[in-house]
C-alpha positions as semicolon CSV with decimal commas, in nm:
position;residue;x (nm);y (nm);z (nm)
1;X;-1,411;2,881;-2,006
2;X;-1,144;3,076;-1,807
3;X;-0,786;2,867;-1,725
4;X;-0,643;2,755;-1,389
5;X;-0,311;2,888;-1,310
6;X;-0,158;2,575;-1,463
7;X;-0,355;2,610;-1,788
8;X;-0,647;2,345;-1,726
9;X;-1,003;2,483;-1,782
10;X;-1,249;2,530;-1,487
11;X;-1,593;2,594;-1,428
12;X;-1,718;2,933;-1,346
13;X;-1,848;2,956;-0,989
14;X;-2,192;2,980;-1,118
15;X;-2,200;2,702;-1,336
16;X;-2,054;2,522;-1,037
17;X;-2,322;2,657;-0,790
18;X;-2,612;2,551;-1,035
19;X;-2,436;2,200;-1,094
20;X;-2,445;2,157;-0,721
21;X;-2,785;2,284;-0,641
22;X;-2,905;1,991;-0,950
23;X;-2,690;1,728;-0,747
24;X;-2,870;1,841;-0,414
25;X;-3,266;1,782;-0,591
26;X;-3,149;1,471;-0,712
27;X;-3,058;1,348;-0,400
28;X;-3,383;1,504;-0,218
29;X;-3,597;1,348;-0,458
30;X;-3,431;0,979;-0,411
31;X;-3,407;1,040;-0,008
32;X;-3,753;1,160;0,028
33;X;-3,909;0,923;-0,242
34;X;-3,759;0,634;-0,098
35;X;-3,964;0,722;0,272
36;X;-3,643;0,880;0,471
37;X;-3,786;1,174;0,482
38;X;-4,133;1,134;0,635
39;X;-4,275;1,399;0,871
40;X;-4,586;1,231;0,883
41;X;-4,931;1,359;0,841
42;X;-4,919;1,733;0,912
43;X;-5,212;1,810;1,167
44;X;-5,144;2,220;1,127
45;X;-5,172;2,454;1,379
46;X;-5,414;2,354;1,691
47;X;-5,653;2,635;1,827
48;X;-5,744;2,608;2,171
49;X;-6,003;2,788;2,378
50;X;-5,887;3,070;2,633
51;X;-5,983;2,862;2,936
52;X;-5,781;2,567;2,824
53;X;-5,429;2,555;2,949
54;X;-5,297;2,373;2,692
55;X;-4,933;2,413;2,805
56;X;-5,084;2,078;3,045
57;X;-5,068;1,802;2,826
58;X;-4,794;1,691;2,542
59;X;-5,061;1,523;2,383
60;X;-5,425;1,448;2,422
61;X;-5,627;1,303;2,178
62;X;-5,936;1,021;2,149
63;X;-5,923;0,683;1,981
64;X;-6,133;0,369;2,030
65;X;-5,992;0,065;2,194
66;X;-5,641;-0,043;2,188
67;X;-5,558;0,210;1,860
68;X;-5,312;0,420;1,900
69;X;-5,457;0,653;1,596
70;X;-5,685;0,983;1,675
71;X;-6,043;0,921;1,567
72;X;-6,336;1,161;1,585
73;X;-6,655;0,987;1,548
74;X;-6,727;0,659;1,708
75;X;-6,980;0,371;1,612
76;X;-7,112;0,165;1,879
77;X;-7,163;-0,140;1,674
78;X;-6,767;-0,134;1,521
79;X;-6,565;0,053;1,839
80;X;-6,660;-0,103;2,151
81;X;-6,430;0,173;2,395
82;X;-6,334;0,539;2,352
83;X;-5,991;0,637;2,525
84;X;-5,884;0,944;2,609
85;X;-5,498;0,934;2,553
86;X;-5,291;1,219;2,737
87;X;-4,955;1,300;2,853
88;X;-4,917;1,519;3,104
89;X;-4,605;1,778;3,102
90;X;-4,396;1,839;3,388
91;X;-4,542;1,541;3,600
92;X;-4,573;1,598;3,989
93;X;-4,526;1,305;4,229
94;X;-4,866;1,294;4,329
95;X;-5,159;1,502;4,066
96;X;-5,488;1,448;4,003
97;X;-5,625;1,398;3,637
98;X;-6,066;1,432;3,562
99;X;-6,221;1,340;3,247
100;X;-6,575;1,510;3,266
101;X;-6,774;1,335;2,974
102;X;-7,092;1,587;2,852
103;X;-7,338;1,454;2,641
104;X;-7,509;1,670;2,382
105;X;-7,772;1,819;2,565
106;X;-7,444;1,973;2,716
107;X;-7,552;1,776;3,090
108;X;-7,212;1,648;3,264
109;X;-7,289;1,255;3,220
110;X;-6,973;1,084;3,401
111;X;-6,626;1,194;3,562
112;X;-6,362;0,983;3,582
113;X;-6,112;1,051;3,879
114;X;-5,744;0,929;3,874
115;X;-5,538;0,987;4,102
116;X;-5,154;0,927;4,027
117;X;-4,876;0,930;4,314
118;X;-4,497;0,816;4,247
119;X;-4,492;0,607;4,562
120;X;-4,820;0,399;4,484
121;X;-4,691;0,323;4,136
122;X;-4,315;0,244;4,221
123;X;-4,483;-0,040;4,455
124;X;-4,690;-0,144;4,177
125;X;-4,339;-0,217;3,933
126;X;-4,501;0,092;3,712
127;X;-4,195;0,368;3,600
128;X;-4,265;0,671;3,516
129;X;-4,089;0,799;3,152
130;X;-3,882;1,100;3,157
131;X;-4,071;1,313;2,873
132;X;-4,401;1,200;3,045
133;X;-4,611;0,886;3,109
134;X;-4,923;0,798;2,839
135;X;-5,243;0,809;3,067
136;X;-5,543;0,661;2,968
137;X;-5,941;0,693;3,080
138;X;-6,176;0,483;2,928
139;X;-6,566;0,496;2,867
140;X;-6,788;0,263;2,682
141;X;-6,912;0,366;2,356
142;X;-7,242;0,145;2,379
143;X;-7,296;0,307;2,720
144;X;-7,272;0,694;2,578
145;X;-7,501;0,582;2,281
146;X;-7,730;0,403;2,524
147;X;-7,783;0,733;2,683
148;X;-7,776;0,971;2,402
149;X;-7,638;0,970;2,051
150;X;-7,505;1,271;1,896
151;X;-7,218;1,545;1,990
152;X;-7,026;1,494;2,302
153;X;-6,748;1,658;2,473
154;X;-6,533;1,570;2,725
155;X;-6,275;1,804;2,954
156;X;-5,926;1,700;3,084
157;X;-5,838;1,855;3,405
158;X;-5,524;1,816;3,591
159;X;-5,536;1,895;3,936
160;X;-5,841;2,111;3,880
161;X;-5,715;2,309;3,579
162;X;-5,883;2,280;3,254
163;X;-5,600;2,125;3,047
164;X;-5,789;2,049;2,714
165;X;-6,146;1,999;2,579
166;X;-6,214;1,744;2,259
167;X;-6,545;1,661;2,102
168;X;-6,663;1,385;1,937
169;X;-6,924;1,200;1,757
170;X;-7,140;0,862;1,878
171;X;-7,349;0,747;1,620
């Protein structure tokens, strides 16, 4: 080992570098072990359609009843609701959202029409939240199976535009 001015020994400055990169896993492993580090369950890239202007919503996704989890196929015994959870980017003071629910002989079977306005909510005590308010519309899953089991599909539009299109499973 070479000698310090002074006469001491020290380490080489790659035998330092690998000593710190060791130190560095170490503490990765116990950090991200321990749950620190949790990114949560990667969903990978989303592919949307041409039409859809994604660029809409923050998020958009369906779940049934009061769940706050994304769910794809829905039982009408076991999930009594489906919601569509969204949150619209760049709210206006006053927009329009649609949720166009198709059933699988691809026939338009319901539209629900909201209409949101600053005004009317500050009356009703209801805030809006700076990176966007959580909007729900809800359907009945015994009602869609009632009518026809199988694929459906449903369309978000805000203010007329086509902001995303899910599908989904009644069974």
């Amino acid at each position: 080992m070479p000698r310090n001015r002074l006469g001491s020994r020290r380490p080489t400055t790659t035998a330092a570098l690998i000593g710190l990169l060791v130190l560095v896993m170490l503490a990765t492993g116990l950090i991200a072990s321990c749950g620190a580090i949790n990114p949560g369950k990667w969903k990978g890239i989303e592919r949307t359609a041409r039409d859809e202007k994604y660029y809409l919503v923050k998020d958009v996704f369906l779940t049934a009843g009061s769940a706050f989890t994304s769910k794809e196929i829905f039982d009408h015994n076991m999930n009594e609701s489906i919601n569509l959870f969204f949150t619209p980017t760049n709210e206006k003071n006053h927009y329009v959202t649609e949720s166009v629910w198709i059933d699988p002989a691809d026939v338009e079977y319901r539209t629900i029409r909201m209409t949101h306005d600053v005004q009317d909510e500050s009356k009703k005590d209801m805030e809006r939240k700076k990176g966007g308010t959580p909007r729900v519309h809800t359907i009945s899953t015994k009602e869609l199976y009632d009518h026809k089991p199988g694929l459906w599909k449903v369309a978000l539009y805000i203010d007329g535009e086509l902001a995303r299109r899910l599908t989904f499973t009644v069974r």
